[in-house]
N, C-alpha and C positions, 0 to 999 in steps of 0.2 A: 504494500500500500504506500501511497505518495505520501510527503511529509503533510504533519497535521500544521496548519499554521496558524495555531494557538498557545501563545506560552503561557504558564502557572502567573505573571505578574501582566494583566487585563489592562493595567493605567495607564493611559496613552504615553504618557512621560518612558515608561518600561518595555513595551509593547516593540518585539526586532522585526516581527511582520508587519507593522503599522503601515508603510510606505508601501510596499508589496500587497498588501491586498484592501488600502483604502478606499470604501465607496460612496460616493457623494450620492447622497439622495436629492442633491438639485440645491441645496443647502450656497454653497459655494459662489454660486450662479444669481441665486435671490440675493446672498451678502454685494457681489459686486455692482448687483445694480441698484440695490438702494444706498441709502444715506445711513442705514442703522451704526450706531453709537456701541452696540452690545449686542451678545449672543448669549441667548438664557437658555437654562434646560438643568433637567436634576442632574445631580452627582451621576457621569457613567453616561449619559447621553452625547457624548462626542465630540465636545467644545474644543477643548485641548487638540483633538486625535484632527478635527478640523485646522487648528491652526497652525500643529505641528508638519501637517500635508502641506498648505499654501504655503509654509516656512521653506520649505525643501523644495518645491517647485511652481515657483515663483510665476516663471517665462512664459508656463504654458496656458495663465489667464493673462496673459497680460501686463503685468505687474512686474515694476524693476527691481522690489525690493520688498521683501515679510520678512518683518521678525518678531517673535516669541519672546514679553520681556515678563517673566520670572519674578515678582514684587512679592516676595515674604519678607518674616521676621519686622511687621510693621510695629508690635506692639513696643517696642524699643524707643516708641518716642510717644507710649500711653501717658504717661506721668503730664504732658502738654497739654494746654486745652485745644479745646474742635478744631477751633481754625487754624491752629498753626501745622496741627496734623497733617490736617488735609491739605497746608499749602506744602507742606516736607514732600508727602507723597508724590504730589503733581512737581516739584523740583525734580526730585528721583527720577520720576518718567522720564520728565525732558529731560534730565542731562543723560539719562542710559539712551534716551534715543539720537541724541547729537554725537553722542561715542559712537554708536554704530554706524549713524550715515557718514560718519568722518572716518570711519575705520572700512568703510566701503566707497568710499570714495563717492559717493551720493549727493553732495554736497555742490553747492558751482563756486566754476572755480577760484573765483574773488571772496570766499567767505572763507576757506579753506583755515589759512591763516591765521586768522582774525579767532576762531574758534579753537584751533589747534592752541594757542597763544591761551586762551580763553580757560581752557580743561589744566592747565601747564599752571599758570600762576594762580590758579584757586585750587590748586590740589586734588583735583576732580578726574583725572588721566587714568587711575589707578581703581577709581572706584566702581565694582563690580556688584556690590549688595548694598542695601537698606542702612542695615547698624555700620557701615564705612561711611556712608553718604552723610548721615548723621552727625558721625564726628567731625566730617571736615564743615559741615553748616558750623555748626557750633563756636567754629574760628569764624565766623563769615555771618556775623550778627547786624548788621548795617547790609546786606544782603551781596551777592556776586557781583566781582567787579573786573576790571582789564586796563592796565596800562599800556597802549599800543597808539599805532594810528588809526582813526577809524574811517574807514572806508566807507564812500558815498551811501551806497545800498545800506548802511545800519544809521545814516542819518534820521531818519524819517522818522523811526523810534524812541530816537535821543532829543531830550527838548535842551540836552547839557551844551549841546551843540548846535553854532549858529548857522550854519552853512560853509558852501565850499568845503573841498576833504581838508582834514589836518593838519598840519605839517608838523606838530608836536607831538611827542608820546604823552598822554593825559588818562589818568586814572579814571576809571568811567564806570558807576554803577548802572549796570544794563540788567539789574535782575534782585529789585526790590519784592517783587509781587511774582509768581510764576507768567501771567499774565505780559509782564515786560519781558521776559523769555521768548515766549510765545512769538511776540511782535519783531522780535529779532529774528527768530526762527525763518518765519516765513519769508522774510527776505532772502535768505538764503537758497531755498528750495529751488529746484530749477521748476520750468512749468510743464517740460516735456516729460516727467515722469510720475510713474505712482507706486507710494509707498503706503505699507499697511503694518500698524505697530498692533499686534493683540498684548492687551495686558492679562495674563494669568496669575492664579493665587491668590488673589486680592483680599479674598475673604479666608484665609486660611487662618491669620494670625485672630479671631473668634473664637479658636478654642482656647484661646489664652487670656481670655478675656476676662475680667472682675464681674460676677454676675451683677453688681450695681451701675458695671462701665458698659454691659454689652448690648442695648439699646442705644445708648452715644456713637459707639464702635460703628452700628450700621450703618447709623446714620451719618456718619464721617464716611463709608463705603458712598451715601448716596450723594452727598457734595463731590465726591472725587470722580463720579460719573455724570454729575449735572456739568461741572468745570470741563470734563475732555468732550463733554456732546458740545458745549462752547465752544472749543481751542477747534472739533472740526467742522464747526460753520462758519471760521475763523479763515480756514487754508481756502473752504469752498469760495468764499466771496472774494478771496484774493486769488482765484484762480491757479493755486496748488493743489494737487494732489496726492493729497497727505490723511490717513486718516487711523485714529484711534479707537479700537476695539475691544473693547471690557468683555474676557469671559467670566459671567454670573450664574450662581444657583439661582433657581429663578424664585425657591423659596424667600429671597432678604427680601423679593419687594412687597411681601406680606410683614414684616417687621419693620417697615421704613416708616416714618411719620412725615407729614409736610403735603401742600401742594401742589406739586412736582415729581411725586412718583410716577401718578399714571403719565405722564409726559415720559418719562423713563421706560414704562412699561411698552409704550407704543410705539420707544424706538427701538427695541430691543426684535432680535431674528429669534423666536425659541424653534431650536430644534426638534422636531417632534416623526418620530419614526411610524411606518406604515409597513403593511402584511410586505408589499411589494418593497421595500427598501429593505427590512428585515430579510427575507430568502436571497437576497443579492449579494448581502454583508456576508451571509453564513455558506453562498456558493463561492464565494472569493479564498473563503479560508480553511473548506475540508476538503480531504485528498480524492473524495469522488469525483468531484466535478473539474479535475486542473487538465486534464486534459481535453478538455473543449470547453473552456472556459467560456469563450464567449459564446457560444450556440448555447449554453449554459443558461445563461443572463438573457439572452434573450427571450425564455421564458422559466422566468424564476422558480414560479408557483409548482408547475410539472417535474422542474427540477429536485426541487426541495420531494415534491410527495414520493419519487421515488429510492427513497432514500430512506426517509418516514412518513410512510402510509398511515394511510386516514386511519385503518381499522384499528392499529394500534394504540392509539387514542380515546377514541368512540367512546368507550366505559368510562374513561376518568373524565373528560369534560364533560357527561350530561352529570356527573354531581355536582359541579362547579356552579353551575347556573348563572354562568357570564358570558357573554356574546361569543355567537360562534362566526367564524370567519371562513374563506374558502380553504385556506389549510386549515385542518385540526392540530396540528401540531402549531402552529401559528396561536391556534385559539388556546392551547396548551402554556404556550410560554407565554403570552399575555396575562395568563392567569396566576400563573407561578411565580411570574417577575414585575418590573414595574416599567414593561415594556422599553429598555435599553438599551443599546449593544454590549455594554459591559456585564447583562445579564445574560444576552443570548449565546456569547462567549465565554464566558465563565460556564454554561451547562454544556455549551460542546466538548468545553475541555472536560468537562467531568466525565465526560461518555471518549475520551480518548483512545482506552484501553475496553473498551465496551463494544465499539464498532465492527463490522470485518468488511472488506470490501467484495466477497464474496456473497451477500445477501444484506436485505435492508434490515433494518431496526427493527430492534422487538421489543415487548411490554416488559421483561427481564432487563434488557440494555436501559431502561428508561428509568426502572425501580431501581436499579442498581446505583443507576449516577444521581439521584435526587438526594441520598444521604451527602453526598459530598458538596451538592451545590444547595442543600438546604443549610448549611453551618455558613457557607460564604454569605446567603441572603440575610439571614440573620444578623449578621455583626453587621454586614450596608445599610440594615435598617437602623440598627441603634448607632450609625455613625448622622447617618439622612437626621436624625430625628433629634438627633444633640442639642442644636441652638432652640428648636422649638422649647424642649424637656426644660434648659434653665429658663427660657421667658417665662416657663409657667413656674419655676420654681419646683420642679420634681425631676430628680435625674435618674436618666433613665440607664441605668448600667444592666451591664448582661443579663445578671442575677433577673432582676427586676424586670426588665423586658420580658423574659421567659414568662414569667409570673401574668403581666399581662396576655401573651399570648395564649397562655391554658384556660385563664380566665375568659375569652373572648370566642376560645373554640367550640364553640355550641352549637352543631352545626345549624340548626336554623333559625339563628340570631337572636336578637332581642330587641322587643318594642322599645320606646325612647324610656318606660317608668324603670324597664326592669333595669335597661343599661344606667342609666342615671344611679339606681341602687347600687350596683355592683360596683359603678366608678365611685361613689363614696364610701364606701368601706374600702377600695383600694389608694385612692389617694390620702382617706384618713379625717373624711370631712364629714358634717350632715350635712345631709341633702337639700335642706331650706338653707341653711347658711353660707353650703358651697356651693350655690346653684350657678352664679357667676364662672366658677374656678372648672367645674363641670362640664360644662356648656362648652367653655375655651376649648377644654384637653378632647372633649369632641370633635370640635372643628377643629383640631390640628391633625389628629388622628386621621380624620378626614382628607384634610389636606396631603396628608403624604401616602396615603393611599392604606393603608394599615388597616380601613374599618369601611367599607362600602354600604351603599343606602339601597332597600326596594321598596316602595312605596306600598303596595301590599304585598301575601305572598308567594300569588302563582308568581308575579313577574320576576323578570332579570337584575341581577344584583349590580347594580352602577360604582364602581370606582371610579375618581377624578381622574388616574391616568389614561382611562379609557375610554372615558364619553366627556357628554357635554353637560351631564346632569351639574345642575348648583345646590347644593346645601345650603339653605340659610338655617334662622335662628326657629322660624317659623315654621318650618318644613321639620325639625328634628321632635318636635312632637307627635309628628302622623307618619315618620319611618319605621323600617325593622333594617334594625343595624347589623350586619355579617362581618366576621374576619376574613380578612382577603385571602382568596383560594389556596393562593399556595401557603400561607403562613396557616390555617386553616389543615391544610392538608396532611403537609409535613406533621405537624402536632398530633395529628390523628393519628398516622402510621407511627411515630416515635413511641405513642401512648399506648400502640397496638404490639410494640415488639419489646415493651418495657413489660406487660401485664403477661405478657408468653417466657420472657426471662425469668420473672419473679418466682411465676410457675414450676417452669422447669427445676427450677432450684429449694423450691421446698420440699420437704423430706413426702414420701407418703405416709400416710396415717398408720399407724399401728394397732394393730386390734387388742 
């Protein structure tokens, strides 16, 4: 059998097939033509693995230049208030992106200098991370500066300067405010090219957060993305082609306060996978299909079922009671996962040693690989549901997760009185008093797909990752609440081969 091109570490960051069997579900194509500021989508939905692609092959949209800039360890300048965070941050950017287009020679050729001189005497040449950037600000309290000549094209910016280029070296603060950066910047840029900066991580440094600080935190996340949706309607009107691209969970802009989120929300691209983009990802990457790849792809759906067949399925989705789709296996992993590629990949890897190319899948190869990709869902979801867990003020550690989930696997759910019971004696409230706190861990629960709604109970059990149902406040009275199928599932069979162990193992009776 051909090689499997799935390794044990799924994170695009990790990921040695990433490049070799990348596939755009059109994602790429909608980023270039619009104006979007951001790329949202849950943990695993393929932000990263998107911009690490256009990083590597820049040429073949068009584009002179991607780069992937890396922004952690931000909480190193937590002890600061909001704004000066947020203006450190946005320094960071720009100066890691003036290093790169100067270190790729992107730059025209009159600024060259000017900037090289620029990185050199403010100590900024060397600096590759956040906590380096930091210290050298810290000398540079009265803001960036340059003793040089300054050249025509960075007049326009400088009010220090009257006209005519200089003919003296003069010490010149060109970078009071990120904003005066900026304005220099784009003079620089040439007009005949286009470059695209994705910022990654941005929200990583949240798990370091002070549970009193980590509302501020996001909210510093959402001025650092209001500022760069600024800085690229900045390039557009000057007629560069430059533009800044925030990878986001798309869960912060449920945590953001202000205004200006949904302004935020509707510039954002969310990534959102389909039957037909799923069977394409998953013919890219197993060794059936590599040779005729593309006759392959040309029809995904036939591909994929020969492979795994419907019948193999049939039995376990009509327990599920979640939408079925033209693959069953399709309708399979949608229910078990939370519909992502680093989910649909993580279960092929687990059926690695399970497969043969000798004949298709069986209900054996399927139960077999579910222990292994049910311990990986697991730990995604108590990582997915972290920042929710401290807003409410209840953290959700393994132990504790588990606890939840046994609790909720009932298989045919619970009206809104009985689950409101249950969540108060789980979170440790009464029911009149924590009605508020209840309600919340509801609709987060909700939110991250963890608890799906049917309104009565012949009908279909609606998860957020998979429909268009809305939850409100009003609506959680007249539902019946289900644990999502596969956390659901898994629980049942873990529960079914713990009560056969116990078994086995106790003595027989003795007369």
């Amino acid at each position: 059998m051909s090689e499997f091109r799935i390794s044990k570490q799924t994170e695009a960051e990790k990921d040695q097939y990433l490049l070799e069997c990348f596939h755009d579900a059109g994602f790429i194509n909608e980023l270039l033509k619009s104006t979007s500021s951001i790329i949202s989508g849950r943990k695993g939905a393929g932000k990263t693995a998107l911009a690490r692609f256009l990083e590597n092959k820049p040429l073949d949209y068009g584009l002179d230049y991607v780069c992937r800039l890396s922004v952690r360890n931000l909480d190193v300048s937590a002890d600061t208030e909001r704004h000066e965070r947020v203006n450190s941050i946005l320094f960071f950017i720009l100066i890691q992106s003036i290093q790169k287009l100067l270190e790729k020679e992107q730059l025209s050729s009159e600024s060259k200098k000017f900037w090289g001189d620029f990185l050199i005497q403010n100590n900024l040449q060397a600096v590759s991370d956040y906590e380096t950037f930091i210290e050298s600000k810290r000398t540079h309290t009265s803001g960036f500066s340059i003793k040089a000549k300054i050249a025509a094209w960075l007049m326009g910016s400088e009010g220090s300067v009257n006209g005519g280029e200089s003919q003296e070296s003069t010490r010149t603060v060109i970078s009071n405010t990120p904003a005066a950066l900026v304005s220099a910047l784009i003079q620089s840029l040439p007009e005949n090219k286009k470059f695209v900066f994705f910022i990654d991580d941005i929200s990583d440094y949240l798990d370091s957060s002070d549970d009193d600080q980590l509302s501020d935190d996001v909210n510093a996340i959402k001025d650092v993305l209001l500022n760069l949706e600024t800085y690229n309607m900045q390039f557009l009107e000057a007629n560069k082609n430059m533009r800044f691209v925030s990878l986001i969970r798309n869960d912060l802009f449920d945590f953001m306060v202000g205004s200006n989120v949904n302004k935020l929300r509707t510039d954002a691209l969310e990534l959102e996978w389909n039957e037909k983009s799923f069977a394409s990802l998953i013919i890219r990457r197993l060794p059936f299909f590599a040779e005729n790849l593309e006759d392959h792809l040309r029809n995904p759906l036939e591909a994929i079922r020969s492979q795994f067949p419907d019948e193999v399925f049939s039995g376990i989705i009509e327990k599920f009671d979640t939408k079925h789709y033209a693959l069953n296996f399709y309708s399979y992993m949608v229910a078990i996962s939370f519909n992502r590629p680093r989910d649909f990949l993580k279960f092929c890897y687990a059926m690695r040693d399970r497969l043969s190319d000798k004949h298709p899948a069986t209900a054996e190869n399927i139960d077999s690989a579910e222990g292994e990709y049910s311990d990986y869902f697991n730990k995604e979801l108590r990582d997915e549901l972290f920042i929710a867990s401290r807003m409410l003020k209840h953290e959700l550690d393994q132990e504790e997760l588990n606890r939840l989930i046994d609790l909720l696997s009932q298989e045919n759910g619970f009206s809104s009185g009985q689950l409101r019971s249950e969540f108060a004696k789980y979170l440790g409230v009464r029911t009149g008093v924590g009605h508020k706190k209840i309600e919340a861990f509801i609709l987060e629960l909700w939110r991250y797909g963890v608890i799906g709604v049917r309104e009565e109970r012949p009908s279909l059990i609606h998860f957020k990752y998979m429909s268009g149902f809305v939850l409100t406040i009003d609506k959680i009275k007249h539902s019946v609440f289900c644990l999502h199928r596969g956390l659901w599932w898994f629980s049942r069979k873990r529960q079914s081969k713990k009560m056969v162990k116990d078994y086995s193992q106790t003595p027989p009776n003795t007369p």
